[in-house]
Structures are given as structure tokens and as C-alpha cells.
C-alpha positions as CSV (number, residue, x, y, z in Angstrom):
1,X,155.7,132.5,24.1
2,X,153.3,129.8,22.0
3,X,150.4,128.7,24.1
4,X,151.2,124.5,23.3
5,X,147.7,124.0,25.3
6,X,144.7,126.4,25.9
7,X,141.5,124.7,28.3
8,X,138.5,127.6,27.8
9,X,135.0,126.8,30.1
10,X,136.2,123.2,30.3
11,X,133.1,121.2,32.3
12,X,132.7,117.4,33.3
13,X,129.8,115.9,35.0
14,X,129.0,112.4,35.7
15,X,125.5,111.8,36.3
16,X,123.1,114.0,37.7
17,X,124.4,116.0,40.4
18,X,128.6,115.2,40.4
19,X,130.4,117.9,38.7
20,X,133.5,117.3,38.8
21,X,135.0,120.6,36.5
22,X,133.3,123.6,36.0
23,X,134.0,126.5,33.7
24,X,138.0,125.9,33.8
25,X,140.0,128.0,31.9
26,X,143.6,128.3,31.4
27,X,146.7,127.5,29.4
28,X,150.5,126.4,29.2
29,X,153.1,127.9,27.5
30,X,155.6,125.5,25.6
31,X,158.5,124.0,27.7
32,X,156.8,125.3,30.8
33,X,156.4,123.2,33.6
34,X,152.9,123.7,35.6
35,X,152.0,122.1,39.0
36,X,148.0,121.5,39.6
37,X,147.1,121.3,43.4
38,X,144.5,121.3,45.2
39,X,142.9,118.1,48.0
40,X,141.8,115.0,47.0
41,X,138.7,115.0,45.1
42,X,139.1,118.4,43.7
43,X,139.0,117.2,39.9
44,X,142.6,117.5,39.2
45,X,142.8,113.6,37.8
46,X,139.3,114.6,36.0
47,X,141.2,117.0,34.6
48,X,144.6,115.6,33.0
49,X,142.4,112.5,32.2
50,X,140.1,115.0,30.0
51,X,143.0,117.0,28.4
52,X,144.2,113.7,26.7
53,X,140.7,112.3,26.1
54,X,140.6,109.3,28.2
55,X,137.7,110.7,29.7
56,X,135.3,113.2,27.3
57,X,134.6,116.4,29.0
58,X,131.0,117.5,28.7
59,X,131.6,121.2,28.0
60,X,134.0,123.7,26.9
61,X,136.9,123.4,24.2
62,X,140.6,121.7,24.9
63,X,143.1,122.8,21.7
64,X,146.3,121.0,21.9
65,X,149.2,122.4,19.3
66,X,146.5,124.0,17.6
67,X,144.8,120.5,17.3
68,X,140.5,120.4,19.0
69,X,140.8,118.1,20.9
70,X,137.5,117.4,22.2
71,X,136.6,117.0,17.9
72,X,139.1,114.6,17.3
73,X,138.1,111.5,15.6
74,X,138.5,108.2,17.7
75,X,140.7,107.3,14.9
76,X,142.8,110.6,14.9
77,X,143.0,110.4,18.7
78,X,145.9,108.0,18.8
79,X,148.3,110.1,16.8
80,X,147.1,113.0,19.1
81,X,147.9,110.8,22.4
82,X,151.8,110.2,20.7
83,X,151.9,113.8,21.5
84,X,151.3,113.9,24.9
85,X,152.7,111.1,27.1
86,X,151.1,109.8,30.6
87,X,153.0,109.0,34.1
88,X,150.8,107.7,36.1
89,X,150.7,107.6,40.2
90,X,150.5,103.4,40.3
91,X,152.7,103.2,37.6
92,X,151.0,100.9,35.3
93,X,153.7,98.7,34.2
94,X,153.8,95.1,33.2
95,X,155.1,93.3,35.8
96,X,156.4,90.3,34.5
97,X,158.1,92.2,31.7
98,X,162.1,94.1,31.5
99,X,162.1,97.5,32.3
100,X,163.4,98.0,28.5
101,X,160.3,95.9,27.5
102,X,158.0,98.5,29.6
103,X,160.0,101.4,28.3
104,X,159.5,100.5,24.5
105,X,155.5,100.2,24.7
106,X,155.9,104.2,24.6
107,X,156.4,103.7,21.4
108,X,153.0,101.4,20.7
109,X,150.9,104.8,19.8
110,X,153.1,105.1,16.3
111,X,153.0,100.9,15.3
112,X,150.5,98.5,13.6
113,X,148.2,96.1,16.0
114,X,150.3,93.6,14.7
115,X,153.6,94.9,15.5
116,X,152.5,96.0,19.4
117,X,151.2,92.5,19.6
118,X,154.3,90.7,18.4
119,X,156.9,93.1,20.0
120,X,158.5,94.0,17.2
121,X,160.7,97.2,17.5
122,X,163.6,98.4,15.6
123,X,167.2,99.0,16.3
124,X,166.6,102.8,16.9
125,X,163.7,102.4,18.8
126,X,165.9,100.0,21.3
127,X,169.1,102.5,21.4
128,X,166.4,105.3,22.4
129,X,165.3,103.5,25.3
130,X,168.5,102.7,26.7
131,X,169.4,106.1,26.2
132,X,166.1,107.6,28.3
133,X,166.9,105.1,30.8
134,X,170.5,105.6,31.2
135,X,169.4,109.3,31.5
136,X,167.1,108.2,34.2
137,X,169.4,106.5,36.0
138,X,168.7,102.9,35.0
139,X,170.9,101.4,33.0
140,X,172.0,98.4,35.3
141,X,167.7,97.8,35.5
142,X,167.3,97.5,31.5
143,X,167.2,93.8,31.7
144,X,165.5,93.3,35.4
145,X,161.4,92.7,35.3
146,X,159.5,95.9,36.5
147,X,158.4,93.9,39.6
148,X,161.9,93.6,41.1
149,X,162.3,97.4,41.1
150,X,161.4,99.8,44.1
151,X,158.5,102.0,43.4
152,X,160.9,105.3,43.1
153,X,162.4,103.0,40.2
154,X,159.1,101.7,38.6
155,X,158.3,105.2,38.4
156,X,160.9,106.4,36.5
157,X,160.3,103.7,34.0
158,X,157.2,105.1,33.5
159,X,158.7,108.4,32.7
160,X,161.1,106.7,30.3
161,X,158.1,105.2,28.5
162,X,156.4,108.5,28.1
163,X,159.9,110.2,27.2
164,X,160.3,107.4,24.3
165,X,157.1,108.4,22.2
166,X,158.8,111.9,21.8
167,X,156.1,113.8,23.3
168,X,155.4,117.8,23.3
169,X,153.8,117.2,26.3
170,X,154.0,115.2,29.8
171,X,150.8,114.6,31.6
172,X,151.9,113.4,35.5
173,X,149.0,112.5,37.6
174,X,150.8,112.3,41.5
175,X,153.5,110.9,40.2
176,X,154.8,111.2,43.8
177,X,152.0,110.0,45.7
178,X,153.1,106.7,46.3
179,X,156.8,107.6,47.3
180,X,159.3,108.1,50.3
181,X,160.8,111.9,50.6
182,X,163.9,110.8,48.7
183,X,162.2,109.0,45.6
184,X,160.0,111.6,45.4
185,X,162.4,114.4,44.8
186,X,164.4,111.8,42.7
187,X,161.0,111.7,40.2
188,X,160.5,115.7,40.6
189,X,163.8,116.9,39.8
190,X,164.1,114.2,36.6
191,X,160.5,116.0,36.0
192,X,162.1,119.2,36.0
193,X,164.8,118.4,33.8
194,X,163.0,116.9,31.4
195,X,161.0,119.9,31.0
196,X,164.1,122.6,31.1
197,X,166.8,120.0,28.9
198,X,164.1,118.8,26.8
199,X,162.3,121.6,26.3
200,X,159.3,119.3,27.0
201,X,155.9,121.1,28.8
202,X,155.4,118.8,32.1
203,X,151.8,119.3,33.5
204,X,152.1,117.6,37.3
205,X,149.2,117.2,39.5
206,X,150.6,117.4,43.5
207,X,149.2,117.2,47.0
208,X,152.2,118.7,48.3
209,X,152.2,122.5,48.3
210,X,155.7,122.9,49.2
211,X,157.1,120.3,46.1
212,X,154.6,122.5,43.5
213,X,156.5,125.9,45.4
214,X,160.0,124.4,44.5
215,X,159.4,123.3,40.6
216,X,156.5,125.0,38.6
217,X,156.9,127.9,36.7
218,X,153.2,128.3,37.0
219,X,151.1,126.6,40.0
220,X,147.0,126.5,39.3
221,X,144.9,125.8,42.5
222,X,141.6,123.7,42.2
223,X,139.4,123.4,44.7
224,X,135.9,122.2,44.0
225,X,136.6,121.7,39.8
226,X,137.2,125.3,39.8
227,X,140.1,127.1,39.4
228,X,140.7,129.5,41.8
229,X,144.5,130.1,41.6
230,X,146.2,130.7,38.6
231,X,150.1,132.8,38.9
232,X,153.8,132.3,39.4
233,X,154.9,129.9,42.9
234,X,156.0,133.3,44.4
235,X,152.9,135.3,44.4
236,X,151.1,132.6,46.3
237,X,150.0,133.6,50.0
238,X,148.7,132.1,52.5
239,X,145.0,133.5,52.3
240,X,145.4,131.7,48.2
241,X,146.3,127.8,49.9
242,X,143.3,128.7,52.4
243,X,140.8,129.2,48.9
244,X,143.0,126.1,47.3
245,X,142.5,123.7,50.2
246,X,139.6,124.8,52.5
247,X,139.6,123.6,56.3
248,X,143.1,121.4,55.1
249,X,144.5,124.5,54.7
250,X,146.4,124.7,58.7
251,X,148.2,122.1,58.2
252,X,149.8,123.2,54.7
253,X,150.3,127.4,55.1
254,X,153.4,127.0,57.7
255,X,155.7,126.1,55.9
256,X,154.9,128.8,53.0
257,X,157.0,131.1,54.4
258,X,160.1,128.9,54.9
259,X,160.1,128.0,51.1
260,X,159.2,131.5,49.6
261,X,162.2,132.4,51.9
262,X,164.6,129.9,50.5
């Protein structure tokens, strides 16, 4: 399998004293779909936020389908961001706009100032919308403004707008944070298909040790901006969530067993 993405010694400090990665090194396979965990504070946002450059990382190199992406020119790094679309956990949608509206901004990374400004998309850029969305679930939402929907909803506008920029890759920063039980498997298992159906790599950072169990191919544990878990959902034990997740750890490792049971 082709590496799509390869992270070697990636570091990020702000200021003096916070790093918030240090010496990471892995990478993703094409189509695969990878689960980051690890608590709060561990670096994982850091992270996704570095791999697509809205944050620069202070050390290390980030290649990208054989694209450096740390080297990028601030001009080239558009066309490199229409490669890689961004779910984010709040959503970030216009409120007073359509869901259709929201949804076709995916496509702003490939248009003239001009064009994003005045809203002007073609036919086939509207039919692909409503064709993510109907996949999604949302075809009687097209029309309704993103701040009439429920958060499980808003959510999977978000995923429509990174799916219509026809992206290699999906970065999901706790895309499930914000949502009840149900809406949150709703959101992982649209995740999952878009990575299997679509052949699309999905990189997902979770809280929730037993979701990242269930989907990833490949989990990687950070605790600390380090990496100290890196290996299939099955060969995880409980003395690996103790390293991921420190004195959190108790209230995680019961139900490891259940799941690798299941």
C-alpha cells in the first residue's frame, strides 16, 4: 500500500516552554481510516491543524501525496488544502445560510476571490452537493438555514462540504464531541463509509477509546505530544490506554475487553 501521508520528527512549540508535539512520527496508508486519541491537551488538534498548515510546525517534515508540506508556498497552499478537507468539532457553518449554500463553500479552494465572493457556482457543482447530501441523509435539509438543524445534522453538513472539494484526505478534529450517543455513531459510521465507499483516507481525532476500537484500521495514542501507541484496534491492551491516558486511564480500560470481545 502507498503511504498518502508520512509525519517524520514532527515538533511544535509555542513560546518558551509549551511543546505541544515532539518528535512524532508516523504515516497513513491511502483509503485507510486512522483514529488519534489520547486526553484533552495531548496535541491531537496541534496536530491535524499542523498537517494541513493552519498552524506551521516548528520541526520535522509533513509530505502529503508526495507534496512537502511544511515548503509549500503560501500561494501553493491552497491547492494543497483542496486536497485535504476539514470537519471540524463546532462545525463552523454559516448560520444564516442553506445547508446547500454551506455545502458548496467546499468548493471555494478551486474559484477566483471574485467568484467565492459573489456565489457563483455551476450546474455541476450544485448537482454534486445534492448528491453528498442526499448521501448524508439530507436531502429534505438542502434548502433549510444551517441554524435550524440539530448539531448531529450541522455536522454532517460539514462532512458534505469537505466531501464536495473531492478530497484525498479527511481531517476530523472530534467531530463527535459535541454530540448525543446516537448522532454520534450517525457521524462515525457516515466517517467510515466515506473512507471504505470512497476510498477516501479519514484521519479522526476521538476522546472516546471505545468509538476509535469500533472504526480505525489503525489507532495512534498521544499523550503528552508524543506518540506512544501506534498498531491495529486489536492489539491494544490495557497497560497501552494506561501510557495513552495516564491517571484517566480507570475510567476508560473496562470496557476494553467487552469491545475486543464483540
Amino acid at each position: 500500500m502507498t503511504a498518502l501521508l508520512e509525519i517524520n520528527h514532527l515538533s511544535k512549540q509555542f513560546g518558551n516552554d509549551t511543546k505541544a508535539l515532539s518528535d512524532v512520527s508516523f504515516s497513513v496508508n491511502e483509503g485507510e481510516f486512522v483514529s488519534i486519541i489520547g486526553p484533552s491537551g495531548a496535541g491531537k488538534s496541534t496536530l491535524l491543524r499542523c498537517i494541513n498548515r493552519m498552524i506551521d510546525a516548528s520541526h520535522g517534515e509533513i509530505t502529503f501525496d508526495r507534496i512537502d508540506v511544511m515548503n509549500v508556498k503560501k500561494k501553493d497552499l491552497k491547492k494543497v488544502r483542496t486536497k485535504i478537507g476539514m470537519i471540524f468539532q463546532h462545525y463552523n457553518l454559516v448560520n444564516r445560510l442553506s445547508v446547500i449554500e454551506n455545502t458548496l463553500h467546499g468548493t471555494l479552494g478551486k474559484k477566483s476571490t471574485l467568484a467565492g465572493v459573489l456565489g457563483l457556482y455551476s450546474q455541476a457543482e450544485k448537482e454534486q452537493a445534492i448528491r453528498i447530501l442526499s448521501l448524508l441523509g439530507l436531502e429534505d435539509f438542502i434548502y433549510k438555514r444551517a441554524d435550524q438543524l440539530s448539531g448531529g445534522q450541522k455536522q454532517r453538513v460539514g462532512i458534505a462540504r469537505a466531501l464536495v472539494q473531492d478530497p484525498r484526505m479527511l481531517l476530523c478534529d472530534e467531530p463527535i464531541a459535541s454530540l448525543d450517543p446516537n448522532s454520534a455513531k450517525t457521524i462515525m459510521d457516515h466517517l467510515r463509509t466515506v473512507s471504505t465507499t470512497m476510498g477516501i483516507t479519514v484521519l479522526v481525532n476521538l476522546h472516546q477509546v471505545d468509538v476509535a476500537l469500533k472504526y480505525s484500521d489503525t489507532i495512534i495514542g498521544i499523550n503528552k505530544g508524543q506518540v506512544v501507541y501506534n498498531g491495529a484496534p486489536k492489539e491494544m491492551t490495557k497497560e497501552d490506554i494506561q501510557q495513552i491516558y495516564g491517571s484517566e486511564a480507570e475510567d476508560l480500560i473496562f470496557d476494553i475487553g467487552g469491545i475486543h470481545a464483540s
